[in-house]
N, C-alpha and C positions, 0 to 999 in steps of 0.2 A: 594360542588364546589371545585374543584383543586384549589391550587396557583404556580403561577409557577414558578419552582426555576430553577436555572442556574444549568447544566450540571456537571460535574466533568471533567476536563481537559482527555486529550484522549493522545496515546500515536502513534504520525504519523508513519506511512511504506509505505515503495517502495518497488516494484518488479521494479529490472531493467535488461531487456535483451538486448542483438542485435546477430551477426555475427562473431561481432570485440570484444573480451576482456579487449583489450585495451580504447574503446571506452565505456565499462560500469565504469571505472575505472576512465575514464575523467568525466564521468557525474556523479559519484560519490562527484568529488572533486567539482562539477559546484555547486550539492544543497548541499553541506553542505557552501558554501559561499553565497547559497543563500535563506537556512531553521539552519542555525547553525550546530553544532557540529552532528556528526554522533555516536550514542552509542553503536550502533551493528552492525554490518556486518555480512551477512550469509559465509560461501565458496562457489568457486565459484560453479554452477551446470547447468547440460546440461537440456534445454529446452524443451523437446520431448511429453509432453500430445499430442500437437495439431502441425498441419503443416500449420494451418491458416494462419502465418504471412511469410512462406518460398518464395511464389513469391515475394511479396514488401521487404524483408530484406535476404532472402538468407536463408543456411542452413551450416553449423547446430549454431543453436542459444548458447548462453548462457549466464548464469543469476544468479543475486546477489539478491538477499531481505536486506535493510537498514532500522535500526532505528534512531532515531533523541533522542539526548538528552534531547529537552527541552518537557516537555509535555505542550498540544495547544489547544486551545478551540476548538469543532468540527465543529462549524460553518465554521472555516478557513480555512477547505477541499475545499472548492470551490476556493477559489482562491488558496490553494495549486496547485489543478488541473490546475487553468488556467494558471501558470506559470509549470508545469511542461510540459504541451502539448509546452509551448513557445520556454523550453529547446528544447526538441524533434523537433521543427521545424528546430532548429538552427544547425540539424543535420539530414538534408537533402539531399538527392543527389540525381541529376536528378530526383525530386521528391516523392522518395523515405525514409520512415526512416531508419535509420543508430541504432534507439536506442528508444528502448519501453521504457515507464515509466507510473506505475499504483501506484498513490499511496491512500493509505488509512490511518483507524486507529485502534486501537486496545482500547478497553474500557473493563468493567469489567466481560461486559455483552453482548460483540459482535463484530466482524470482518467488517469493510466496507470501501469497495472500494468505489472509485472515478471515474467515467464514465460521456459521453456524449450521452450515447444509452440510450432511454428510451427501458423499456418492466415489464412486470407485477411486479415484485416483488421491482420495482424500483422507491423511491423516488423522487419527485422533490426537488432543494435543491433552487438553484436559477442562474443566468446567464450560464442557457446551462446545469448545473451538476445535474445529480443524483447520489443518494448513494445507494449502491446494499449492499442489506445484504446477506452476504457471509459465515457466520460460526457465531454460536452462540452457546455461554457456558453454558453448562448444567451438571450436575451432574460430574463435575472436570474436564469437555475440552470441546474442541470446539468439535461442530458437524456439519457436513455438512448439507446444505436441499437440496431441491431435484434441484436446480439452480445453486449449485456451481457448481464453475471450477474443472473440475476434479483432476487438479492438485493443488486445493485450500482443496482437500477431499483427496488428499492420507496422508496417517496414520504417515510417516514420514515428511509429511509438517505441519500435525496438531500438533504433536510433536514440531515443531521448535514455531508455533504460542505458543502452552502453554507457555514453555517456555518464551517465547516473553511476554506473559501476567502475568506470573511472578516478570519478570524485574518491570512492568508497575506497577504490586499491589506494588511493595516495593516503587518503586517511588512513587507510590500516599501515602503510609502511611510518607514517609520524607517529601513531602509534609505539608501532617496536623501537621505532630510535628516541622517544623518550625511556620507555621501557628498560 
């Protein structure tokens, strides 16, 4: 029989895009007043895998990836999520969003978003969210399956996650040696 042990703290991430630069830059400063300190910021970059979101926000997008300093239990995604959609409402116009925000986590052993769509590969978590597994680390990086976002599988965004899951293994060893 199993026993069940508690998780290892997770290392939170945003994708955040819109239209307006300015406007990923505000919503920047919104969650770290309202998830703490921001430890990473990507540059900024243009948004182009998909035209999905070009009638409700416009074109041409662009988009930041942020990390969070504190690392968080994974459970917390879900209401991560539900206050990030909240931000996003708050930046509405005539209906429309003004400013994507997807955030996830990064563990030692896997990439997962935060969503409100169910479909196969997707977890129930609880109040509305699932977690999508998006990239899993295998033999020294993340790998795409065959679900990712395509611009979750190009070589140079996986590059930025390693990286990213770098950061996150040294945090978790300062972790145990305060511990």
């Amino acid at each position: 029989m199993s026993q069940p042990q508690l998780p290892d703290k997770v290392f939170i991430i945003a994708s955040l895009f819109s239209p307006d630069k300015g406007v990923v830059d505000q919503v920047i400063a919104r969650l770290e007043r309202t998830f703490g300190p921001v430890a990473w910021v990507s540059p900024g970059m243009f948004f182009d895998r998909t035209r999905y979101y070009e009638r409700e926000m416009g074109w041409p997008l662009y988009r930041r990836f942020i990390a969070f300093q504190e690392l968080t239990a994974p459970e917390d995604l879900v209401d991560i999520k539900l206050k990030t959609n909240a931000i996003e409402a708050g930046y509405l116009v005539q209906g429309k969003r003004q400013v994507n925000i997807d955030p996830g986590y990064i563990s030692a052993e896997r990439l997962i978003l935060a969503t409100g769509k169910n479909y196969v590969h997707r977890v129930y978590l609880c109040k509305g969210i699932y977690a999508d597994l998006t990239l899993i680390f295998k033999k020294g990086s993340f790998r795409p399956l065959e679900w990712t976002y395509r611009d979750y599988a190009d070589p140079d965004m996986i590059h930025m996650f390693n990286e990213l899951r770098r950061i996150y293994m040294e945090k978790r060893r300062e972790m145990k040696r305060i511990d």
